[in-house]
C-alpha positions in Angstrom: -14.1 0.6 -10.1 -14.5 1.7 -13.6 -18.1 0.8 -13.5 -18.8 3.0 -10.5 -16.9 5.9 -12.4 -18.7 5.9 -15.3 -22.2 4.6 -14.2 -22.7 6.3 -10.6 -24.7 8.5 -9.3 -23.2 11.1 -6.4 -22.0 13.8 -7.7 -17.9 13.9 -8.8 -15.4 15.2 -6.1 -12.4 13.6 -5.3 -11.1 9.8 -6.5 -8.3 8.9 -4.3 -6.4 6.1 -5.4 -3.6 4.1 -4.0 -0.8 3.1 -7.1 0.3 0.0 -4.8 -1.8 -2.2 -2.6 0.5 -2.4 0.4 -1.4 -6.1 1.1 -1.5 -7.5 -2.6 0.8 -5.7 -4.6 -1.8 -4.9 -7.1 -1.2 -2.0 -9.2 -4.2 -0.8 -11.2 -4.7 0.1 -14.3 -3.6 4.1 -13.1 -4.0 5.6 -17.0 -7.4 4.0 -18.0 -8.6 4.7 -14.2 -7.5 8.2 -13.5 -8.5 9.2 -17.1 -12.6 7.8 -16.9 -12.6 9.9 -13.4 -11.1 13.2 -15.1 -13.9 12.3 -18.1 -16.7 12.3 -15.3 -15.2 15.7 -13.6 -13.8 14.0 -10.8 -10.3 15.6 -9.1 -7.8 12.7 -8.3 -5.4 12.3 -5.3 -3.0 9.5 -6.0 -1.4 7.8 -3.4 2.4 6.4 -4.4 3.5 5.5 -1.1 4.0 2.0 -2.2 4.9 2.3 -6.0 7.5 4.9 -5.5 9.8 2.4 -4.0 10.6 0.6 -6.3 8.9 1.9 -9.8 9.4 5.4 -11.7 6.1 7.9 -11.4 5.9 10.4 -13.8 3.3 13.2 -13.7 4.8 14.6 -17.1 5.5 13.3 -20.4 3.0 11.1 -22.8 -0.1 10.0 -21.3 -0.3 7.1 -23.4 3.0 5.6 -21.6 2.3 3.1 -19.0 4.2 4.9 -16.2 3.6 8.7 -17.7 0.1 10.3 -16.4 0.2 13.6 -17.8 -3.0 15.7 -16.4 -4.2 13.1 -15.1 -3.3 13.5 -11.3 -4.2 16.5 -9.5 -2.1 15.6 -6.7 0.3 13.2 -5.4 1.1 12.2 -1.9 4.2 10.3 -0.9 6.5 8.8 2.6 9.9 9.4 2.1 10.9 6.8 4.6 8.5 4.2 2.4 11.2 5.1 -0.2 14.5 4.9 1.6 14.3 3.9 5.0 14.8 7.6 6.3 13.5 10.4 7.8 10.4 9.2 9.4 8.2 11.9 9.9 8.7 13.4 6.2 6.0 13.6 3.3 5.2 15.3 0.6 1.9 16.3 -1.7 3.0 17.4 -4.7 -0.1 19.2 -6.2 -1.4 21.2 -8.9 -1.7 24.7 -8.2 -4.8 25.2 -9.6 -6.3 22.2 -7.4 -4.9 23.6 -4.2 -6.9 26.4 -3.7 -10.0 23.9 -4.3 -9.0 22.1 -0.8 -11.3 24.3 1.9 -9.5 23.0 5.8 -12.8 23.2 8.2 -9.7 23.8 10.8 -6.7 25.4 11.0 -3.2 25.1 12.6 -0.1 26.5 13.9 1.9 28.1 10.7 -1.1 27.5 8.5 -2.5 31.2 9.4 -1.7 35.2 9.3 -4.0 36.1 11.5 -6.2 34.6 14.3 -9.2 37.0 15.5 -11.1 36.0 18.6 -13.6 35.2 18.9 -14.1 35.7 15.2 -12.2 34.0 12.9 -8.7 32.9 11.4 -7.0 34.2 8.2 -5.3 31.7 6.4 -1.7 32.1 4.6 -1.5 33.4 1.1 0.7 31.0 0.3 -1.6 28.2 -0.7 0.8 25.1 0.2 1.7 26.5 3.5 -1.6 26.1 4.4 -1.2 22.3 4.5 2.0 22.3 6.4 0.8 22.1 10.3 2.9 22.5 12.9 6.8 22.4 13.0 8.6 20.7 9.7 11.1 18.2 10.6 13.9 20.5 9.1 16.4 18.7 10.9 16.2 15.8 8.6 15.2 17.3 5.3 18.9 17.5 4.0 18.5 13.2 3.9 15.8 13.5 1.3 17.9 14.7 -1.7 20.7 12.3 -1.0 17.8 9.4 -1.0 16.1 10.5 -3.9 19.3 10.7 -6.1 20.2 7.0 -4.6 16.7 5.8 -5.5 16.5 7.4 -8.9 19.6 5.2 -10.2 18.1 2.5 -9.0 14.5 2.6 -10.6 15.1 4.3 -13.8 17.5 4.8 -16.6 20.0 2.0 -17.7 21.3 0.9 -14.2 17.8 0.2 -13.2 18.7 -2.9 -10.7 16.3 -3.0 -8.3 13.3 -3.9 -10.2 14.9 -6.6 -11.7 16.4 -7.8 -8.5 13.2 -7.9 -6.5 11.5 -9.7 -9.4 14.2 -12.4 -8.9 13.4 -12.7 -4.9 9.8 -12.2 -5.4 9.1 -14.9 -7.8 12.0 -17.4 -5.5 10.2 -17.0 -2.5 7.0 -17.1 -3.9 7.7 -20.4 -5.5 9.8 -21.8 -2.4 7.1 -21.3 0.3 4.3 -22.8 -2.5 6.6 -26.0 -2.2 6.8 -26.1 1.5 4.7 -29.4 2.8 3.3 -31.2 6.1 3.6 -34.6 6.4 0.3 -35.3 4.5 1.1 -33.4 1.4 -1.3 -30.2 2.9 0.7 -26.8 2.0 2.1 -25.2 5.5 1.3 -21.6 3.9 -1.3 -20.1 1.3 0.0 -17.3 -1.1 -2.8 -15.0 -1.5 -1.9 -13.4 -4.4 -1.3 -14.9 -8.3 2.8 -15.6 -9.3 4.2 -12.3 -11.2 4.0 -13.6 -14.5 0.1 -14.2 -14.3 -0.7 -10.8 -13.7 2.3 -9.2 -16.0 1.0 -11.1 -18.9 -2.6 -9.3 -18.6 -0.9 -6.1 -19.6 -4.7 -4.6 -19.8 -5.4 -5.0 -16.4 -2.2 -4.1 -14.8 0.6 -2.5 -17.3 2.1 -1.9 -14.3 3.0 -5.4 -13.0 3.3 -6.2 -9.5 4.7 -4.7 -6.4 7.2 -6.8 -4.1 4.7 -8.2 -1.4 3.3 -11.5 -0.4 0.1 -11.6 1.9 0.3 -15.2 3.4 -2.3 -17.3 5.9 -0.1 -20.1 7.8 -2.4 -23.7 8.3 -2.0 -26.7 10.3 -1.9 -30.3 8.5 -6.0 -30.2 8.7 -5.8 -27.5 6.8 -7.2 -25.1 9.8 -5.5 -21.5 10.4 -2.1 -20.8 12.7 -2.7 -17.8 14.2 -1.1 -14.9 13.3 0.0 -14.1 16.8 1.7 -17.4 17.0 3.3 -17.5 13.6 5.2 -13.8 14.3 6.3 -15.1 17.9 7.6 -18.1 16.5 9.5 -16.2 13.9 11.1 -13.0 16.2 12.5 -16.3 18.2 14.6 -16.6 15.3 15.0 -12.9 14.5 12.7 -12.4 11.7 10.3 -9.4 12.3 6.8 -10.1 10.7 3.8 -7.9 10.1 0.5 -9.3 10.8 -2.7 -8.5 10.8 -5.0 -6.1 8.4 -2.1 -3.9 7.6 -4.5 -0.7 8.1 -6.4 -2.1 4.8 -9.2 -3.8 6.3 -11.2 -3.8 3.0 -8.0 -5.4 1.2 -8.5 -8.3 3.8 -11.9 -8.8 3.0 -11.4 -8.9 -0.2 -8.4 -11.7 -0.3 -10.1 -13.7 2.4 -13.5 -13.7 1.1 -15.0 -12.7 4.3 -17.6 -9.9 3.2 -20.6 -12.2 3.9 -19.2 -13.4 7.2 -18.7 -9.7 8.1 -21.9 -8.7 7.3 -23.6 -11.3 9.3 -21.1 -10.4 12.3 -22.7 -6.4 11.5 -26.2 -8.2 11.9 -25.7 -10.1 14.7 -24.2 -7.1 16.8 -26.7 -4.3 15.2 -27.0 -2.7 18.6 -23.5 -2.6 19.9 -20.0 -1.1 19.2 -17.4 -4.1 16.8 -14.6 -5.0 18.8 -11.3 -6.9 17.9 -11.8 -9.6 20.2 -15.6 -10.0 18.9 -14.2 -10.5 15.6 -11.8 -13.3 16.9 -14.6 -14.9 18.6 -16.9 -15.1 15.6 -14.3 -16.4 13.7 -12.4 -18.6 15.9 -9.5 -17.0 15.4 -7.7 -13.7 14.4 -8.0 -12.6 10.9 -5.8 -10.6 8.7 -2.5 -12.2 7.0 1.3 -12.1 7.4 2.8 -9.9 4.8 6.1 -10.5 3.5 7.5 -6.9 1.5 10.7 -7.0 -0.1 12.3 -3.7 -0.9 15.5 -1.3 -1.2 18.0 -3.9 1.0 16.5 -6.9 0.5 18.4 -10.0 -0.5 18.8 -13.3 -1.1 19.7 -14.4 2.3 16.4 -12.5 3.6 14.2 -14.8 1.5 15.9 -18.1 2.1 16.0 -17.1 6.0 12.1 -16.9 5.6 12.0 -20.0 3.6 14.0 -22.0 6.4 11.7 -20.4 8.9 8.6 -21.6 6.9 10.3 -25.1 6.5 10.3 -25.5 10.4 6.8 -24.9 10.5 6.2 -27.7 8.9 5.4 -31.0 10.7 
C-alpha cells in the first residue's frame, strides 16, 4: 500500500482505510499509512468500525503515539451497534470541517435540502453535516449511545482497561485449542488463517497496533479436502452456536487469505462474455469459498470459546 502511495500515478483524492480487517484482524500501520497519503495530498476516510470495539482511537493528541493520529484523518466513520450491541441503525462520521464542504452529493435527499426547484434544481442545507443526514434519524434510540459510550470507554482505556486484556486471553486459548484439534490420522480438523497474536505483536513496525479479536477458519476432512461452509454452520446452530460464513462482504480479504487470485482470474477468463454468479464460483471450485469467522468481543467469555472448542472436537473423526 505504501508503494502505491508514494509511487502511483492517478492523481490523489480520497484513501479510505479500514483500522480493523473484520476477516483477519489485521490492523495496519494507521500512522506511517495515513501520514505518506497526507504527504502525497491525498484526503483520508478511516473506517473504525472494527477497532473501536475494543481499542481507544484518538484523532487528537501526539502523532507519534501509536493510537494518537493527530491531522492525519480527515474523517472518521463508525457503527455504534459494532461497539455495544445497540442501536442498529445508528452511525456516525465524525469529520473535519474543512473536508466536509470538499464532499459534492451528485444526489440529494429528504432533510438534506432548503429548497427543491422544479424542474430546476435543489438547494442544499447550510449546515454542512446535515447534508449527509438522509432521511429520518433514529432519534428514538439515540439516548442508548451515551450510556454505551461511557460503558465502553472504561473498558478500553485508562486503568480499568479489562477488555483488551481479556480478549487477548480468549483469543490466544481458542486459537491454540482448535490448532490442537485432530482426525484420526493426525490431519488438523480446522486451519487458522491468521498468525497467533504474539507473531504479529512482536513486529511492532508493521502493526503497533496488534491484533483485533477474530479468527477466519477453513474446516477439512481427514484427506485434507474442504467441509463446506454450509455444512459446518448447520452442524453448529444444531447445537446452538451461530456462525458466520462466507466472504464477510470482504471479497478481496478472501482472496487474499486463500490465495485464490490466480484461480479467480482464470474463472474472469473463462466467463469473459457473461455475468459471475455465486453458484459458478462453487462450480469452478468444487465447493463454496469464503471462511468461518470466529469474533470475540464486549460479552464474550470463557465458556463461548470452550463451547466452540467442544463443537470443533465433534467434528473430528
Amino acid at each position: 500500500m505504501l508503494d502505491a502511495l508514494r509511487h502511483g500515478t492517478e492523481s490523489p483524492s480520497l484513501l479510505a482505510l479500514t483500522g480493523q480487517s473484520n476477516i483477519s484482524g489485521f490492523r495496519p500501520n494507521l500512522p506511517v499509512v495515513l501520514s505518506a497519503a497526507k504527504k502525497q495530498g491525498y484526503y483520508t476516510l478511516l473506517d473504525g468500525a472494527a477497532l473501536a470495539s475494543t481499542s481507544k482511537i484518538s484523532l487528537n493528541g501526539p502523532s507519534s503515539s501509536t493510537n494518537h493520529l493527530n491531522g492525519q484523518v480527515d474523517a472518521l466513520a463508525i457503527s455504534f451497534y459494532k461497539l455495544f450491541g445497540y442501536p442498529t441503525g445508528v452511525g456516525a462520521l465524525i469529520a473535519r470541517k474543512d473536508f466536509l464542504p470538499k464532499l459534492q452529493k451528485p444526489w440529494f435527499a429528504g432533510g438534506t435540502v432548503d429548497v427543491v426547484l422544479f424542474p430546476r434544481t435543489a438547494t442544499e442545507t447550510r449546515v454542512p453535516w446535515e447534508r449527509f443526514e438522509e432521511g429520518t434519524l433514529n432519534y428514538a434510540s439515540l439516548a442508548a449511545i451515551p450510556a454505551g459510550l461511557h460503558m465502553l470507554q472504561g473498558m478500553i482505556s485508562g486503568p480499568k482497561a479489562v477488555l483488551p486484556l481479556r480478549l487477548g486471553i480468549l483469543h490466544r486459548w481458542l486459537h491454540e485449542a482448535l490448532e490442537g484439534i485432530k482426525h484420526y490420522n493426525g490431519a488438523p480438523v480446522v486451519k487458522v488463517l491468521t498468525p497467533h497474536r504474539e507473531t504479529v505483536e512482536a513486529n511492532t513496525s508493521q502493526s503497533p497496533l496488534g491484533m483485533g479479536y477474530v479468527l477466519p477458519l477453513t474446516f477439512h476432512y481427514p484427506t485434507g479436502a474442504r467441509m463446506s461452509n454450509d455444512d459446518v454452520s448447520r452442524r453448529a446452530a444444531a447445537v446452538g452456536i451461530s456462525l458466520r460464513t462466507g466472504c464477510g462482504c470482504n471479497p478481496g480479504a478472501i482472496i487474499g487469505l486463500l490465495s485464490l487470485k490466480d484461480d479467480i482470474a482464470r474463472l474472469q477468463e473463462s466467463m469473459s462474455e457473461g455475468v459471475i454468479e455465486y453458484d459458478d464460483i462453487e462450480e469452478f471450485f468444487g465447493t463454496d469459498i469464503g471462511v468461518v469467522r470466529l469474533s470475540l468481543g464486549l460479552v464474550s467469555n470463557f465458556r463461548d470459546v470452550w463451547e466452540v472448542e467442544k463443537f470443533v472436537k465433534g467434528l473430528a473423526l
